[in-house]
PASEBA-1860 file (N, C-alpha, C; in nm, 3 decimals):
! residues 170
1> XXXXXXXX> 0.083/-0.120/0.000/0.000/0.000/0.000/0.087/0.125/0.000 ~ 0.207/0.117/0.100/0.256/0.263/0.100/0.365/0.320/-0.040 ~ 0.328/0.127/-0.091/0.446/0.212/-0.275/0.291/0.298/-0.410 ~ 0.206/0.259/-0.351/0.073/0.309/-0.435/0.087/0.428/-0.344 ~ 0.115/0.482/-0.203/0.074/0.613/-0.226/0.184/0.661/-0.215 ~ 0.319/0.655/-0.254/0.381/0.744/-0.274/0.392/0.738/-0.405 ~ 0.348/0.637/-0.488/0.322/0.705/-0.650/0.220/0.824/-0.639 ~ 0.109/0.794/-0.595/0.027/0.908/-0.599/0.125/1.036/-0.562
9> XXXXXXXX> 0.170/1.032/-0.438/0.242/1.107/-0.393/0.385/1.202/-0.439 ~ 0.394/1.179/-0.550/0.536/1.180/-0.626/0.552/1.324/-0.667 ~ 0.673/1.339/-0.603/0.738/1.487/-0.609/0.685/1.556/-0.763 ~ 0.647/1.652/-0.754/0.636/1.763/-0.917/0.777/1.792/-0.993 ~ 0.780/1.746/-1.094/0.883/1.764/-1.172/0.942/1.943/-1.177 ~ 1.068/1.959/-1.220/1.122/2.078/-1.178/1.147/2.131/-1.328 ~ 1.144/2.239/-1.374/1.092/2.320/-1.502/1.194/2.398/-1.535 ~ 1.317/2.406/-1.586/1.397/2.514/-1.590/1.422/2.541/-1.703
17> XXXXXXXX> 1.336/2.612/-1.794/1.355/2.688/-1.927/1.456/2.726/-1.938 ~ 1.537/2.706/-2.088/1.634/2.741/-2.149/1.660/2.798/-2.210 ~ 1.559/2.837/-2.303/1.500/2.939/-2.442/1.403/3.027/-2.350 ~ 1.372/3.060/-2.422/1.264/3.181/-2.416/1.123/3.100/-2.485 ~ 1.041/3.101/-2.389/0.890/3.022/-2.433/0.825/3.119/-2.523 ~ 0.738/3.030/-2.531/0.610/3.136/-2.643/0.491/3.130/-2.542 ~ 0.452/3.209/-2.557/0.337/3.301/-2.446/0.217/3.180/-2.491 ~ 0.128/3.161/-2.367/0.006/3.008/-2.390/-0.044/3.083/-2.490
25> XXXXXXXX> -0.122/2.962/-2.534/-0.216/2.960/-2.635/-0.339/3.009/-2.598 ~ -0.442/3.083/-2.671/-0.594/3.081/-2.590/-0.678/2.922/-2.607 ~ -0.717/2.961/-2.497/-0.773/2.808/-2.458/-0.906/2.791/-2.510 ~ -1.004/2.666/-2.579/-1.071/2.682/-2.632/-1.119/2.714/-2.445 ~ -1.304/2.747/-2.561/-1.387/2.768/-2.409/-1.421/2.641/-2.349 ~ -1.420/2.650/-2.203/-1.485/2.555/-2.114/-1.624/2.447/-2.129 ~ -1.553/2.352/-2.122/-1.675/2.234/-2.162/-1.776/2.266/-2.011 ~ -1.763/2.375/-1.957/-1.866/2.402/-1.819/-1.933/2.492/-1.828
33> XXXXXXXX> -1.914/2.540/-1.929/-2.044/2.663/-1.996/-2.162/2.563/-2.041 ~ -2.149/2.430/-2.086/-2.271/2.370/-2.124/-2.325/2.250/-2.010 ~ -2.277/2.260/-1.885/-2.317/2.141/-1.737/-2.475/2.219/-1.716 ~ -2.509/2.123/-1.680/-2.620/2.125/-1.602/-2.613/2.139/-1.498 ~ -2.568/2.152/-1.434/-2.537/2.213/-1.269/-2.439/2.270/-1.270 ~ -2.453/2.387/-1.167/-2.375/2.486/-1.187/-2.192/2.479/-1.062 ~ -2.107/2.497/-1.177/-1.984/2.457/-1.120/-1.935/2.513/-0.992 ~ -2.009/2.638/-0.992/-1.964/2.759/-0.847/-2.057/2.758/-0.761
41> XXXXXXXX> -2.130/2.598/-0.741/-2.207/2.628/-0.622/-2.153/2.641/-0.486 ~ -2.178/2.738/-0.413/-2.127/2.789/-0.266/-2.170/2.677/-0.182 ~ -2.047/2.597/-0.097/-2.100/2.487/-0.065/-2.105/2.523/0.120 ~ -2.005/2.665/0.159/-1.970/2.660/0.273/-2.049/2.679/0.381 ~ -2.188/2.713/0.370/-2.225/2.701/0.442/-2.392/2.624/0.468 ~ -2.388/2.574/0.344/-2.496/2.405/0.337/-2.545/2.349/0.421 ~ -2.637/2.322/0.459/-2.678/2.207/0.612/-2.670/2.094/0.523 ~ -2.653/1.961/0.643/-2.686/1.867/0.575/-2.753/1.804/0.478
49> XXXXXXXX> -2.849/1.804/0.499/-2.978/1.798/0.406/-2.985/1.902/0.245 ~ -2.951/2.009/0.296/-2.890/2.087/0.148/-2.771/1.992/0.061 ~ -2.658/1.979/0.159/-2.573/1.906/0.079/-2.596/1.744/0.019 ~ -2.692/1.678/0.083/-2.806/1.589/0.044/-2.819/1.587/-0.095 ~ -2.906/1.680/-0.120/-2.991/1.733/-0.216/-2.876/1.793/-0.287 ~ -2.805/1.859/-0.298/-2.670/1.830/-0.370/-2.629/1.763/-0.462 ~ -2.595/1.646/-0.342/-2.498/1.506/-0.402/-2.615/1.401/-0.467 ~ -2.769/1.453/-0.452/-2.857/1.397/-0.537/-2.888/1.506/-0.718
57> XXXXXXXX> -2.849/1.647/-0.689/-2.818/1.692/-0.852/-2.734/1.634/-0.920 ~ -2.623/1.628/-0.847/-2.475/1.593/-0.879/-2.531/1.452/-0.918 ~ -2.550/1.342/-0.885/-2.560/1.200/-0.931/-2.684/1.220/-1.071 ~ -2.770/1.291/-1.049/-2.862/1.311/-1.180/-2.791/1.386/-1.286 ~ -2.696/1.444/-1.264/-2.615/1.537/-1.339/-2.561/1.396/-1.418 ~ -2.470/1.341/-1.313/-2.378/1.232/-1.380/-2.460/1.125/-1.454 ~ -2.551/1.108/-1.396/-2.621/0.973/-1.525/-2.707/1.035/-1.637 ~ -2.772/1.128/-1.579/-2.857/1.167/-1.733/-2.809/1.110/-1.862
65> XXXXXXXX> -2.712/1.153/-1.870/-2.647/1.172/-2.095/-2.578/1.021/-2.117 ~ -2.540/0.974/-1.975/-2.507/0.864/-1.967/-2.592/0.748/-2.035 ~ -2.710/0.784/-1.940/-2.850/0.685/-1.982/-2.854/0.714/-2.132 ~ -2.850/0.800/-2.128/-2.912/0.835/-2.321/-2.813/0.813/-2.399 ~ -2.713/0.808/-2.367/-2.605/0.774/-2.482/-2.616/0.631/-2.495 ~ -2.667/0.543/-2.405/-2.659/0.381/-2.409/-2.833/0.366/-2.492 ~ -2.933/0.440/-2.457/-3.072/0.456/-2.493/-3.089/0.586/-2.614 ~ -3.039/0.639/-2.626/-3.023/0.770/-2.723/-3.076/0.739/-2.864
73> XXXXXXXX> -3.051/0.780/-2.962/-3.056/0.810/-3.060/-2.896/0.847/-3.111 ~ -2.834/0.751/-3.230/-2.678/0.788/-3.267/-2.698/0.905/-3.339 ~ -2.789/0.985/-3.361/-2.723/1.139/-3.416/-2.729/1.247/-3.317 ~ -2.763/1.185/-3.163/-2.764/1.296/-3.049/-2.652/1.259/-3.000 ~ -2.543/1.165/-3.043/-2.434/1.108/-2.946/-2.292/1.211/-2.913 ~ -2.281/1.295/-2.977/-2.211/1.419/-2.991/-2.245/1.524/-2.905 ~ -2.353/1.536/-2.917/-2.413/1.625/-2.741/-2.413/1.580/-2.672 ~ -2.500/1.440/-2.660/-2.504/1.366/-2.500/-2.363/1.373/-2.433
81> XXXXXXXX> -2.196/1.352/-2.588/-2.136/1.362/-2.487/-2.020/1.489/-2.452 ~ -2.053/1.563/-2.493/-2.034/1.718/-2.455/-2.091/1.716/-2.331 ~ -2.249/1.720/-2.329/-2.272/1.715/-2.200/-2.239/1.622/-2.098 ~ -2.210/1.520/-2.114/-2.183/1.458/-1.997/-2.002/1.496/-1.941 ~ -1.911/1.534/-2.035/-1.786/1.560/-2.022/-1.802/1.694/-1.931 ~ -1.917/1.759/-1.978/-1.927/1.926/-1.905/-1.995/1.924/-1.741 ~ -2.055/1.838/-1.737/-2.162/1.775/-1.599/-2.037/1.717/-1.526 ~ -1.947/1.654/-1.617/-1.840/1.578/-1.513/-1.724/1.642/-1.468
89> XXXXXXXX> -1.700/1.789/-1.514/-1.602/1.839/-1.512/-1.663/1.964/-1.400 ~ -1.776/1.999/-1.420/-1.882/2.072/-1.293/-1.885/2.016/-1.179 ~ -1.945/1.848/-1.203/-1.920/1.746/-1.048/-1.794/1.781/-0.954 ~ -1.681/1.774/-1.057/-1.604/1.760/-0.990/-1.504/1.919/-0.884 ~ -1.555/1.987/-0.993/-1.556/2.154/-0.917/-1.604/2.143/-0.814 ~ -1.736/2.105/-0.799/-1.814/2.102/-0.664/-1.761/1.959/-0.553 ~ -1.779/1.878/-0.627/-1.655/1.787/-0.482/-1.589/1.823/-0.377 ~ -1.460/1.901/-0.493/-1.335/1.933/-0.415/-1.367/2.019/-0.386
97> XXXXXXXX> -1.487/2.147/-0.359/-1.488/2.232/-0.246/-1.560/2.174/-0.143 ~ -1.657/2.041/-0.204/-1.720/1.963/-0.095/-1.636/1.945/-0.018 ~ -1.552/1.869/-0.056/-1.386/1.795/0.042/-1.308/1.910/0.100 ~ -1.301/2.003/0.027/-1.224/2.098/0.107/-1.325/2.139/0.180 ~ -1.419/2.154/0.247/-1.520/2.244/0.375/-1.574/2.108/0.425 ~ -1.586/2.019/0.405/-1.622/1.950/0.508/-1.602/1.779/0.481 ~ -1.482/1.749/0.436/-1.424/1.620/0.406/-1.482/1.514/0.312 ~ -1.452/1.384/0.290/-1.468/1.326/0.197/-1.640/1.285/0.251
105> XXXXXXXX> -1.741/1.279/0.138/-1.858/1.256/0.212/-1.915/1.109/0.279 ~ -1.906/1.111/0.391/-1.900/0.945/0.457/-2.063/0.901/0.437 ~ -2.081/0.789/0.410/-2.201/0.749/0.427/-2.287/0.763/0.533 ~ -2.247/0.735/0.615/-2.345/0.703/0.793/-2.397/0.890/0.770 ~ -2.301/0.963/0.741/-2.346/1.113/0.760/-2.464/1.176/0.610 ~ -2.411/1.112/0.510/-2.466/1.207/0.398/-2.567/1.085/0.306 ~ -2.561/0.961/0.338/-2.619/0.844/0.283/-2.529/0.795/0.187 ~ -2.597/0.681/0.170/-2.529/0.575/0.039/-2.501/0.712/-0.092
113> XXXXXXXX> -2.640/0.729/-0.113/-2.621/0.798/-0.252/-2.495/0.887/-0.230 ~ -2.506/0.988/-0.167/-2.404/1.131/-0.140/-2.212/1.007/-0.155 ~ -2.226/0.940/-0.085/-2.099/0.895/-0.105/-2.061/0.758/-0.249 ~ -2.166/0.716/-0.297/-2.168/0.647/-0.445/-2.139/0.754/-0.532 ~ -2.194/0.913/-0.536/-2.169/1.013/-0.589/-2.056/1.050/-0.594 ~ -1.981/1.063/-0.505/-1.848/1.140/-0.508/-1.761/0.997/-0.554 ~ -1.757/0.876/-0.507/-1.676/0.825/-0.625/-1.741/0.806/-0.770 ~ -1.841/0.836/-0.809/-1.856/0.824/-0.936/-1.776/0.949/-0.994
121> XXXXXXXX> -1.826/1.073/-0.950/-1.736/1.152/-1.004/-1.585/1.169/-1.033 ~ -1.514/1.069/-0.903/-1.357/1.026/-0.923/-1.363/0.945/-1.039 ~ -1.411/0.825/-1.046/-1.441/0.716/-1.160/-1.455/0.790/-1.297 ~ -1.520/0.888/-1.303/-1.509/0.930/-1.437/-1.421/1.063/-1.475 ~ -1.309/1.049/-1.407/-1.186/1.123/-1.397/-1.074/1.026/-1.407 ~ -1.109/0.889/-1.442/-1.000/0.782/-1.429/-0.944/0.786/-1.537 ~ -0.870/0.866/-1.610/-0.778/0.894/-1.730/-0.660/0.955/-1.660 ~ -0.760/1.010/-1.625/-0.642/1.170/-1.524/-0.552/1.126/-1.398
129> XXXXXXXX> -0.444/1.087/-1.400/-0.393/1.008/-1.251/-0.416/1.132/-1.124 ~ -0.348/1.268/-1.159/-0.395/1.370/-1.073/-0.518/1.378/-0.984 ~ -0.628/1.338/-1.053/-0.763/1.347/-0.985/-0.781/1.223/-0.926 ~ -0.762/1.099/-0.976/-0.775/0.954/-0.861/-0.669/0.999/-0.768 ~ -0.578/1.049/-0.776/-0.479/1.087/-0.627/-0.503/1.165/-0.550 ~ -0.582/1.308/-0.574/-0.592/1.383/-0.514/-0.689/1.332/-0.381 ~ -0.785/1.284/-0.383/-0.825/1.257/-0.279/-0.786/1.106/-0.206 ~ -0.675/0.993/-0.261/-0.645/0.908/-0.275/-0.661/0.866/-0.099
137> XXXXXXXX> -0.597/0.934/-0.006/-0.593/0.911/0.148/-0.701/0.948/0.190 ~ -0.794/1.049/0.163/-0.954/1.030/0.254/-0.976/0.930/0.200 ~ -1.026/0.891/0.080/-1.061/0.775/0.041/-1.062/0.675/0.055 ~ -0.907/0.611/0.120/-0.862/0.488/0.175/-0.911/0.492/0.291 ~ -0.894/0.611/0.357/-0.941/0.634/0.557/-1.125/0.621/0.557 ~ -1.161/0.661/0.481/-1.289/0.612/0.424/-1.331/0.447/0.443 ~ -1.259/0.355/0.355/-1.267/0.236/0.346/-1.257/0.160/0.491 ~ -1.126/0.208/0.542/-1.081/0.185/0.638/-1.207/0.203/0.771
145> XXXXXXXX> -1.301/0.322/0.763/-1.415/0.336/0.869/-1.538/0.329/0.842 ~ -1.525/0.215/0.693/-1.635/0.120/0.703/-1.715/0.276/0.586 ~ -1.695/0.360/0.537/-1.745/0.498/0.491/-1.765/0.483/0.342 ~ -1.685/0.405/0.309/-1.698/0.385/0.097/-1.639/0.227/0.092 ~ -1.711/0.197/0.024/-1.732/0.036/-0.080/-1.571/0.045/-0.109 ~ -1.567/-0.082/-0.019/-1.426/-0.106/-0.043/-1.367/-0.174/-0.202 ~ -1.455/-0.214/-0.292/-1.475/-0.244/-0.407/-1.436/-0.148/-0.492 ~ -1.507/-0.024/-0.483/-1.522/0.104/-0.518/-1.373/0.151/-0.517
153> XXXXXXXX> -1.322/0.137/-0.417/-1.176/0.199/-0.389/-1.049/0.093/-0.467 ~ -1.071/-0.006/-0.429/-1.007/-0.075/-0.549/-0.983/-0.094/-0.643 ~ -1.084/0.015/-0.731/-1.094/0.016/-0.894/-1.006/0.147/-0.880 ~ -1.014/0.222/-0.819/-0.924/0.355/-0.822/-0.803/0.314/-0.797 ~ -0.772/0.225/-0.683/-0.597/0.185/-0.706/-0.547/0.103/-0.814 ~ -0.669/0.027/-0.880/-0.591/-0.067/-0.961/-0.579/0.042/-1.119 ~ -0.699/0.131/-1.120/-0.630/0.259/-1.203/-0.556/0.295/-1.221 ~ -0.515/0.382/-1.103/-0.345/0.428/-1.043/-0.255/0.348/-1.082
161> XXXXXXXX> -0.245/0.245/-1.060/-0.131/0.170/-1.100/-0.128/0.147/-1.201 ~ -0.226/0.174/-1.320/-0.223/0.154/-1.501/-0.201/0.283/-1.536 ~ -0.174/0.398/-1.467/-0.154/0.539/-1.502/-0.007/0.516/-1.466 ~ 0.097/0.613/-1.568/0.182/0.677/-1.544/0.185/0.785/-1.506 ~ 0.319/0.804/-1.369/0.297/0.922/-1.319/0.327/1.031/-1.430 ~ 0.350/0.987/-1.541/0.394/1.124/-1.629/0.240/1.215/-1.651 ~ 0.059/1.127/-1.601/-0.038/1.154/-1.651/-0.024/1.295/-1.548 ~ 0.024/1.302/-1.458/0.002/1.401/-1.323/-0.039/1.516/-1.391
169> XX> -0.089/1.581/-1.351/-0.170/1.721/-1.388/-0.123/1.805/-1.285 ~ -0.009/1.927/-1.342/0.043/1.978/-1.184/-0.039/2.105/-1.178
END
């Protein structure tokens, strides 16, 4: 276990330009102008039950386009998945301020759904090694207090370990 998290864990590579760069590129626009839930929701001061109702948008967010892309119509398959890339990239805005104000969401506190939610939203970040790591230790301490499907967490390490750390997103 502790060689999986110090992969996660792995120092940021060090950058020392030699030339003279060329100034970034403009970036296309944000696949979060088209989510269905909105990426800057203010989470800090939520009651339970708000954040509830939350992590129940957030899971309708995540399956909607899902469902329809498997049930759809193949000439809507190009939106369904715009939108679902834009819903998943919103989820996950809202997570990590979830996690940052009030930790990884445990079941016994927020229900099954609220915590099936927040790893779905990791799960469909499983390209990205950065994002299965970032929350990689609540997650495990999670498992560990009985808080997330220990199943669930296993698909994220056995991820990790098919990612190169070169995927890191610094």
């Amino acid at each position: 276990m502790m060689l999986l998290l110090a992969r996660c864990n792995a120092p940021k590579p060090t950058h020392n330009p030699t030339t003279a760069e060329a100034p970034p590129a403009l970036k296309a626009p944000s696949n979060l102008m088209y989510a269905d839930i909105d990426p800057f929701t203010q989470v800090d001061d939520l009651t339970k039950n708000e954040l509830i109702l939350l992590f129940a948008k957030m899971h309708r967010a995540d399956q909607q386009y899902r469902d329809s892309l498997n049930n759809g119509r193949k000439e809507n398959e190009t939106f369904f998945l715009q939108k679902m890339r834009a819903n998943d990239e919103a989820n996950l805005k809202i997570l990590d301020n979830v996690i940052q104000k009030h930790g990884w969401p445990h079941k016994s506190v927020f229900g099954e759904e609220a915590a099936d939610t927040a790893w779905l939203v990791i799960w469909h970040h499983r390209g990205k090694r950065s994002v299965l790591c970032r929350h990689f230790d609540l997650m495990e301490k999670a498992v560990d207090e009985g808080e997330m499907s220990a199943s669930a967490f296993q698909q994220i390490k056995d991820q990790v370990e098919l990612l190169s750390p070169d995927q890191i997103e610094y």
